[in-house]
C-alpha positions as CSV (number, residue, x, y, z in Angstrom):
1,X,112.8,275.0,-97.9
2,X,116.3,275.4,-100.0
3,X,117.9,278.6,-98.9
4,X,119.2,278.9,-102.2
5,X,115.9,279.5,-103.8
6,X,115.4,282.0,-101.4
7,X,118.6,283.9,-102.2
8,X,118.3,283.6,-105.6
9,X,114.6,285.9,-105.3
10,X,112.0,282.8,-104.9
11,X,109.1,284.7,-104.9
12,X,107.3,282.5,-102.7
13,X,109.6,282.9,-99.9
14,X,110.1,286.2,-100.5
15,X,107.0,287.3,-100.2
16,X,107.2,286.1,-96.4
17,X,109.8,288.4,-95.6
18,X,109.1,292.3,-96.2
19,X,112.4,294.4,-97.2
20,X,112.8,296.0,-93.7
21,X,110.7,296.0,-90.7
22,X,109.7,298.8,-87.9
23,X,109.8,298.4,-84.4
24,X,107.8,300.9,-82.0
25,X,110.5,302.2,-79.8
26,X,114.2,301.7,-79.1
27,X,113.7,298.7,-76.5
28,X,112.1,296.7,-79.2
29,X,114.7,297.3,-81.5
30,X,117.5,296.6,-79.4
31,X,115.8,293.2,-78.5
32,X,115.6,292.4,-82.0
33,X,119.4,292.7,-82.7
34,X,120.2,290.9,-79.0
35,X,118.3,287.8,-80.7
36,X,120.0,288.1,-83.7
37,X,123.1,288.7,-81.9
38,X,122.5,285.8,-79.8
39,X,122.0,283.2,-82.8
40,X,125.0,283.9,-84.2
41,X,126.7,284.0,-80.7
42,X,125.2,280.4,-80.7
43,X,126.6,279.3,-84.1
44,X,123.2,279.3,-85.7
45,X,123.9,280.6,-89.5
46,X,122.3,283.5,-90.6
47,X,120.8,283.4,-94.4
48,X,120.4,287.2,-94.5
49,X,119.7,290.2,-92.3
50,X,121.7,290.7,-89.2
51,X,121.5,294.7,-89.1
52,X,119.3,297.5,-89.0
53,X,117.9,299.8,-92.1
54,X,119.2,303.3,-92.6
55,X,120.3,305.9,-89.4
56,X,117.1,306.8,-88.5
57,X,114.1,305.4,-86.8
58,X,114.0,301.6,-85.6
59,X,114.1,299.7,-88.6
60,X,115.8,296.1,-89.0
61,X,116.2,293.7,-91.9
62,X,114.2,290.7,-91.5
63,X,116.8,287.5,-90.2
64,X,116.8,283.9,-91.5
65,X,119.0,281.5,-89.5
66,X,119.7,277.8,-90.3
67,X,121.4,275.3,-88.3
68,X,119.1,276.1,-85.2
69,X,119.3,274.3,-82.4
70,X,116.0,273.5,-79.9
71,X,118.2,275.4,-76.7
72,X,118.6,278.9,-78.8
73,X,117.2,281.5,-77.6
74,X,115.8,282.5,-81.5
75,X,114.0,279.0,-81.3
76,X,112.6,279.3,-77.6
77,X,111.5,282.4,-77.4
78,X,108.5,284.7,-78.5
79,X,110.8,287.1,-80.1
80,X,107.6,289.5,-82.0
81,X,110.4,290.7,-84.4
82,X,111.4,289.8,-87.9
83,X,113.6,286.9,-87.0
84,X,112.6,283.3,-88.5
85,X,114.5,280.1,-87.5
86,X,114.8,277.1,-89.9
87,X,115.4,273.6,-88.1
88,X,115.9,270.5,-89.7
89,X,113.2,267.2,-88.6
90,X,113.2,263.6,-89.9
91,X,109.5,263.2,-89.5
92,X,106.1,264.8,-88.4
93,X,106.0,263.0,-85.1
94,X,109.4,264.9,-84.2
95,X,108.3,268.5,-85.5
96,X,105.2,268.4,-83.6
97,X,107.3,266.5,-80.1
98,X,109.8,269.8,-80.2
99,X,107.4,272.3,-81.6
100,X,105.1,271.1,-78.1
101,X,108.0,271.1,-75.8
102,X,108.6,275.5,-76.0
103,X,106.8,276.6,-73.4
104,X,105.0,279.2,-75.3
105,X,102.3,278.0,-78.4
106,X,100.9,281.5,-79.6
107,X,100.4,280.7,-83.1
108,X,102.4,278.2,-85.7
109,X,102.3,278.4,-89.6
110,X,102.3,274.9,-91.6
111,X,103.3,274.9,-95.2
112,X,102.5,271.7,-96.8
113,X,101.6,270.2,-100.0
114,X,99.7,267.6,-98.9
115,X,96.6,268.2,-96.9
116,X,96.7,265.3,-94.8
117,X,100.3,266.2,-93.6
118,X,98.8,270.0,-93.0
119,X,96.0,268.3,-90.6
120,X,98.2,266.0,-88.9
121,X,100.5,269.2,-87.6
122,X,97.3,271.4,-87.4
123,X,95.7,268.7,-84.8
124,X,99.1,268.1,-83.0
125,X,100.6,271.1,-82.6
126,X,99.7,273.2,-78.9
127,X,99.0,276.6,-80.4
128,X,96.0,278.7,-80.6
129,X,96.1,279.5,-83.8
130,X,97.4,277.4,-87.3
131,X,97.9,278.8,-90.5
132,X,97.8,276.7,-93.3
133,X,99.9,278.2,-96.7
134,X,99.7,281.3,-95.2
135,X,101.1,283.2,-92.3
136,X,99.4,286.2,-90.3
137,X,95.7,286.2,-91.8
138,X,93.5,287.9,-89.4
139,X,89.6,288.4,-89.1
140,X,87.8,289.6,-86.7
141,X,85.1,286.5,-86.7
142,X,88.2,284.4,-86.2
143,X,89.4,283.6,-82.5
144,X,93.0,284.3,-81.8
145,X,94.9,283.6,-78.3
146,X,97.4,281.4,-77.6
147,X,98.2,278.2,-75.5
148,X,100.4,277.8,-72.5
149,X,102.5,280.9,-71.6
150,X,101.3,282.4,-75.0
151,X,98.2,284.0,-73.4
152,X,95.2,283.4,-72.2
153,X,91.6,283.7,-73.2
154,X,90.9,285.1,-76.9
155,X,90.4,288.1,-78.8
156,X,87.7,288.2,-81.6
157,X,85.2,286.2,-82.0
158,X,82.6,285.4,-79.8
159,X,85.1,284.1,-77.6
160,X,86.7,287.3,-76.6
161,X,83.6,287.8,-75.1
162,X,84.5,285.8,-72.3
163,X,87.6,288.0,-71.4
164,X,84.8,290.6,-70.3
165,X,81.9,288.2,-68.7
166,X,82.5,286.4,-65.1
167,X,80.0,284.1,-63.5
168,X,78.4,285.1,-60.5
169,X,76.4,282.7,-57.9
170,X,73.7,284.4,-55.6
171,X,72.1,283.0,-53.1
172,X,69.3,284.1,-51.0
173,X,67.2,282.4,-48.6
174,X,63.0,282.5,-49.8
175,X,60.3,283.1,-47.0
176,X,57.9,281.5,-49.1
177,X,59.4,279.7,-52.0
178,X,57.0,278.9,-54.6
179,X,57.5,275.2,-54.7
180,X,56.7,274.8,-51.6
């Protein structure tokens, strides 16, 4: 991905990233800006964003950082905030050895040109849910839960089912059991 297309209004990549986004309460927000505060503490380069949107409510620009390093807290973490980290990999072995090695695999989102190189991650990676050239499609047939600390079980689908079933054994002696 060259950061200059995105600066200069790639539509692609800009379509990723909405103009501002809203978080539901104060807490949230100031989470947001720690991370973002956080990466830059931690010499990560940010692309764009870095501060909130207007006085009011608990908007913040979305946040691209480059040069990220595995340790930082904006790569480790499950932020659930408008902040995107960009790392630099020689080869598909080593994106899906670090992308494994977080201790959280909620969802990951592959954007490849070649569908062999899309399956390869898709199979490797640990996360519940892989989006191929795309990002944050939902449907309500689909299954979506996460691996490791990310969660467990699933919601929709006939797997979320499961979140609401459990397995009971009963056992009761027979006076005169039929197979007998």
């Amino acid at each position: 991905m060259l950061l200059s297309n995105f600066r200069d209004g790639n539509y692609c990549l800009k379509s990723l990233l909405p103009n501002k986004t809203s978080q539901i309460d104060s807490k949230q927000f100031e989470k947001i800006l720690q991370y973002v505060r956080s990466g830059i503490d931690g010499n990560a380069t940010l692309e764009c964003g870095g501060e909130r949107v207007g006085s009011k409510g608990y908007y913040v620009q979305p946040n691209v950082f480059s040069n990220v390093k595995d340790d930082m807290l904006i790569a480790k973490d499950e932020i659930f905030g408008p902040v995107r980290s960009i790392l630099k990999f020689k080869d598909l072995d080593e994106v899906i050895r670090r992308a494994n090695a977080t201790e959280y695999g909620l969802a990951a989102g592959v954007f490849a040109k070649n569908i062999n190189t899309a399956n390869t991650l898709s199979r490797g990676l640990r996360a519940g849910t892989v989006w191929i050239n795309c990002y944050n499609i939902f449907d309500a047939a689909i299954p979506y839960g996460g691996y490791k600390m990310s969660c467990h079980g699933r919601e929709k689908g006939i797997y979320s089912l499961k979140n609401h079933l459990q397995e009971k054994a009963v056992v009761t002696p027979l006076e005169n059991p039929a197979w007998l």
